[in-house]
N, C-alpha and C positions, 0 to 999 in steps of 0.2 A: 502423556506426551510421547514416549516413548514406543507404544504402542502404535499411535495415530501415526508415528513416523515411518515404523516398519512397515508400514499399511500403505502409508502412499508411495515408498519406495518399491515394493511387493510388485507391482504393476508395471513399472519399468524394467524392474530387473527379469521378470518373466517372460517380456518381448524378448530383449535382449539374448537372453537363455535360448527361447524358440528360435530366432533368426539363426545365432551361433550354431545352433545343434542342424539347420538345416542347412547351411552351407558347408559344414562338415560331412554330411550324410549326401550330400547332391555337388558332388565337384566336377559334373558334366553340365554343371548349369550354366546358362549364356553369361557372357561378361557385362548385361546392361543388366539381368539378374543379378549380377550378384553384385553389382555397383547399387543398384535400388537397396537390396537387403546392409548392404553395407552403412548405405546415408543412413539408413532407419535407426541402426542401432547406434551408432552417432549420433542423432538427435536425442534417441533413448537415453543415453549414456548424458548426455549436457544436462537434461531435467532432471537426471539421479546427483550432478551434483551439483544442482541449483535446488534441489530438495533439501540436500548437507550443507549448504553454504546460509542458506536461511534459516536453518534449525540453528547452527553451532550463532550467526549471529544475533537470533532472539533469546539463545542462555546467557550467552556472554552481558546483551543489553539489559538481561534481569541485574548479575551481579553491579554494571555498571549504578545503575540507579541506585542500587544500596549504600552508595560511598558520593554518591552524589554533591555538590555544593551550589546551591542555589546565589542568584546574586542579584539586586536590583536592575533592571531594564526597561527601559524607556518604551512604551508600548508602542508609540509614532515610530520609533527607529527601528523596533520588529518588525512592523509590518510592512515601512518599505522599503527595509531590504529583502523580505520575503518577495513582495512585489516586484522590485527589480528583479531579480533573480529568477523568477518563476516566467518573467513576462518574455526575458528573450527565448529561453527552456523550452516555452511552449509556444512560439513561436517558428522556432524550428521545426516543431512538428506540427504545424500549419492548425493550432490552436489559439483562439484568439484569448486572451484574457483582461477581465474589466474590476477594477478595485476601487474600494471607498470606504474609508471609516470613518467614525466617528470621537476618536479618542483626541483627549488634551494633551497639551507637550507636558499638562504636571501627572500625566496617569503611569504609573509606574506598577510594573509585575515583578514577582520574586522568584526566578528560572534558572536551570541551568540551561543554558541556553543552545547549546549542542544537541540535547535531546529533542528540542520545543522544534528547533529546525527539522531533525528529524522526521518527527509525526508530521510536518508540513510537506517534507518529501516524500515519506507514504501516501499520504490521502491527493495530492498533484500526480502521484506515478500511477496511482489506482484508477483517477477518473479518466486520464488520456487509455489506459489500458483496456480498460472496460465501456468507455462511453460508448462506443460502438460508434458513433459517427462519423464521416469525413473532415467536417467541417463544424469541431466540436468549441463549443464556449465557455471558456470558465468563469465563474464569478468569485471572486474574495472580498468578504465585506468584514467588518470587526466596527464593534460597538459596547456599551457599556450598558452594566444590567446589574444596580444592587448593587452588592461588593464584588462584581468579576468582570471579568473582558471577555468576551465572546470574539468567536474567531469561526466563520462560517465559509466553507469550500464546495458550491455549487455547481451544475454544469446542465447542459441542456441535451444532452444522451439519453440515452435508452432506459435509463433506472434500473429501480432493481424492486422485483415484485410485496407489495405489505405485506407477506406475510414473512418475510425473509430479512426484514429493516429489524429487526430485534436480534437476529443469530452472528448481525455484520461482524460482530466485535467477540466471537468465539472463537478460540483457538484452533484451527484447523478447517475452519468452519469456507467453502466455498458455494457462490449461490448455485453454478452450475461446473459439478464437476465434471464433465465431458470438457469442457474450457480450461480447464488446468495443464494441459500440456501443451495448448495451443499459445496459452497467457505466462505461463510458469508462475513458481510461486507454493507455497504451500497454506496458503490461507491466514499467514502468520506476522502480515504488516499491517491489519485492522487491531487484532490482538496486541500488537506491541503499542499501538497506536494510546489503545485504552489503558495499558499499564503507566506509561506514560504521563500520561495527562494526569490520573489519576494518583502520580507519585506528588506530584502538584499540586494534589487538594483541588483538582477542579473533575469538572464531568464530560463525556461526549454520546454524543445520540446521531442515528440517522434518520433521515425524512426526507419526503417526496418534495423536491421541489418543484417551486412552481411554475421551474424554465423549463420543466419538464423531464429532469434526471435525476439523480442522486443527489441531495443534500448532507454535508457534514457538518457539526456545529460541536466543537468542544467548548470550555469555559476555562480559564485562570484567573487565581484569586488577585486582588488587587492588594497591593504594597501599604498596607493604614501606616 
């Protein structure tokens, strides 16, 4: 991890360096020059510590989890306050969003529940970031399967290619890293997404959906 992080800060601080060493070297240069090189390295500089501010928060989220306290929650009451909450959210940002489940008022999950919101503000902040459309659609549907509750985060964007729907949930891992500075981010809230879930005793996977964008679908077990 420590590695991957020097690696994707290497490249900001490299611009940076460059820009600095030529406005030092060229101080006969125009003041729209050196207003340009100046934004640059100011944008540079925000991604170097939105790079650190993501790292120090997915360490931190490890330790959190280890001391965790799970508690009984009503899986209708998750989900629509997830709903409420998500619905104005992305409405603001001229997204529409459409919800429906299928759970009983006696279905009950065993979360902490801070976290579980969490993973739901990752994978909503992912799909508006990346769906690439104007006029993007989300779906939230949650259902019952065997002993778990499924919880599936749809949208009708751009996707993201098969061969690339298995790496989603690797640490560092970006589909297109040309788009990383433009998206920010270190590839580090699908990762945290899966640790997560997976502190939970449930599962998550992605797949092409059929509204024609990125499908997420995690699992939590059911309260016996």
């Amino acid at each position: 991890m420590i590695a991957a992080m020097a690696h994707d800060l290497n490249t900001p601080l490299t611009s940076i360096l460059g820009f600095a060493e030529l406005l030092a070297s060229h101080p006969d240069l125009a003041e729209t020059e050196k207003q340009e090189y100046y934004e640059l390295i100011q944008k540079k500089s925000k991604h170097m510590a939105q790079l650190i501010n993501d790292f120090k928060r997915f360490t931190k989220e490890k330790l959190e989890l280890e001391s965790m306290i799970t508690k009984p929650t009503l899986a209708t009451k998750l989900f629509a306050d997830i709903a409420q909450e998500y619905e104005h959210e992305l409405a603001e940002r001229n997204c529409a969003l459409t919800c429906r489940h299928a759970f009983t008022d006696t279905t009950q999950l065993l979360v902490y529940e801070p976290m579980i919101r969490r993973v739901f503000g990752n994978l909503f902040s992912n799909t508006v970031r990346y769906g690439g459309k104007k006029e993007l659609h989300v779906y939230l549907t949650g259902y019952l399967q065997g002993q778990s509750a499924y919880f599936q985060i749809e949208d009708n964007g751009f996707g993201v290619p098969d061969k690339d729907l298995s790496s989603l949930f690797l640490k560092f891992f970006t589909v297109d890293p040309s788009r990383q500075m433009q998206t920010g981010g270190l590839g580090l809230g699908l990762a945290s997404c899966k640790s997560i879930i997976e502190y939970h005793g449930g599962e998550i996977e992605a797949f092409p959906s059929p509204y024609g964008g990125l499908g997420i679908r995690f699992s939590l077990p059911l309260l016996t």
